[in-house]
PAZAZA-271105 format. One line per field, with one value per residue (C-alpha): z, y, x. Coordinates in steps of 0.1 Angstrom, whole numbers, always signed. Each point is the difference from the previous one (the first is absolute). Example, Ala and Ser with C-alpha at 12.3 -4.5 7.8 and 13.67 -1.06 7.14 Angstrom:
up: [+78, -7]
north: [-45, +34]
east: [+123, +14]
//
This chain:
up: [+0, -9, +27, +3, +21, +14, +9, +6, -10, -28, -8, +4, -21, -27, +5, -4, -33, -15, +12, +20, +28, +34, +12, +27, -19, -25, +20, +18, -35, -6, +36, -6, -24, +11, +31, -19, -28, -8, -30, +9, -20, +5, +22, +26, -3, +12, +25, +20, -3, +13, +30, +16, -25, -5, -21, -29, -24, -24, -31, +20, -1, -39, -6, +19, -14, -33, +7, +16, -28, -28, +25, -5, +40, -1, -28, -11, -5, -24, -4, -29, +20, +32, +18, -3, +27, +13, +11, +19, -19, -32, -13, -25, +7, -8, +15, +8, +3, +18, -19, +29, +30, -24, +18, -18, +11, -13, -18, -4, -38, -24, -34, -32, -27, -25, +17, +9, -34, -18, -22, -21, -4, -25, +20, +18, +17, +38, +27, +34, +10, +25, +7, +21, +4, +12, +18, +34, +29, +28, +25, -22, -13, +36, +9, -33, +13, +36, -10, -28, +36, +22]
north: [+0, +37, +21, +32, +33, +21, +31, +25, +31, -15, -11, +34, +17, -26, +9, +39, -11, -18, +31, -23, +10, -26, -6, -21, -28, +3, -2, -30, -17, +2, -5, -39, -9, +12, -20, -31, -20, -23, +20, +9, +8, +24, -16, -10, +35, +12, -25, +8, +39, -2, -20, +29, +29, -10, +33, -12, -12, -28, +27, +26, -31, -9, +36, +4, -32, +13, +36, -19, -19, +30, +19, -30, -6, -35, -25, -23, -35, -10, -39, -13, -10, +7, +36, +21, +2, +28, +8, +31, -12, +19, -10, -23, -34, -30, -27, -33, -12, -34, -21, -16, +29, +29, +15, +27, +2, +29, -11, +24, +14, -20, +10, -20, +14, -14, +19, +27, +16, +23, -24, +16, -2, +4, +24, +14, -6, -25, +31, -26, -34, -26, -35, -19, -35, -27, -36, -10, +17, -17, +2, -18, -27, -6, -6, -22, -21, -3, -11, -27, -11, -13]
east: [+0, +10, +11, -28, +5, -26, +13, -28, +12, +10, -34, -11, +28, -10, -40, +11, +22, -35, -21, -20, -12, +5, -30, -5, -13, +30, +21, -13, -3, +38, +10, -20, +16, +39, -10, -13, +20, -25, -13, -35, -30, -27, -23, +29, +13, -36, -4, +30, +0, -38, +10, +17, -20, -34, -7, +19, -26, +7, +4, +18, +34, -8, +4, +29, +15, -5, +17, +25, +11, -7, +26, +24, +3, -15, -1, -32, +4, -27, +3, -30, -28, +7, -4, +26, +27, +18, +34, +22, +30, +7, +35, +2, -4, -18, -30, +2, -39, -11, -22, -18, +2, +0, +27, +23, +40, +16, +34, +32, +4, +20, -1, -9, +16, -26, -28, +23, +4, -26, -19, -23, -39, -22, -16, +32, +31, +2, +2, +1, -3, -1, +5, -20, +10, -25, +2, +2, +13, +22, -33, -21, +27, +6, -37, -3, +32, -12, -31, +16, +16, -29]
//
């Protein structure tokens, strides 16, 4: 897992940079997930900011999550046919999804120099990219093997 640093007036110099102001419920949105590496979506965002906030309607975090990531302080995770996840960590780096958990690791950047290069598009040039690589993680194996045990 990627290392992640919280530091608030940072978070608040980095609000002022986006022209966004830091609401309460902003601010509560980004502190969840900096505290939490376990890629959350919405709905577990919501749930655990209105534990200690119950004012924070369900919309109020989707439309923070979404000027969140249009400010480019937290990333979305959109996996096909799953809700999208959300992140605090905004280098470059890349998934590893479990197939039977659904858990999501973040792994360091390594370049592939295939993908790395502009390829062109009918319709335009590659501007970013991501891998995300799928299978099983080490949790899941383990269950699997203790199970093939008894």
């Amino acid at each position: 897992m990627l290392a992640v640093v919280f530091d608030r007036s940072e978070v608040l110099n980095s609000f002022r940079r986006q022209g966004l102001r830091c609401t309460s419920q902003r601010y509560a949105v980004l502190e969840c997930l900096a505290k939490r590496a376990c890629h959350p979506t919405a709905d577990e965002i919501y749930e655990w900011i209105n534990r200690s906030d119950p004012r924070a309607s369900r919309a109020t975090v989707y439309r923070n999550l979404h000027a969140l990531v249009q400010a480019g302080l937290i990333h979305e995770v959109k996996l096909k046919g799953h809700a999208s996840r959300f992140e605090f960590h905004t280098e470059r780096h890349h998934h590893f999804v479990c197939e039977r958990c659904g858990r999501i690791e973040d792994l360091e950047w390594f370049d592939v120099p295939d993908l790395t290069r502009k390829t062109k598009l009918p319709s335009g040039s590659v501007r970013t990219w991501e891998l995300i690589l799928r299978g099983v993680c080490q949790q899941c194996s383990q269950q699997k093997a203790a199970q093939w045990e008894e």
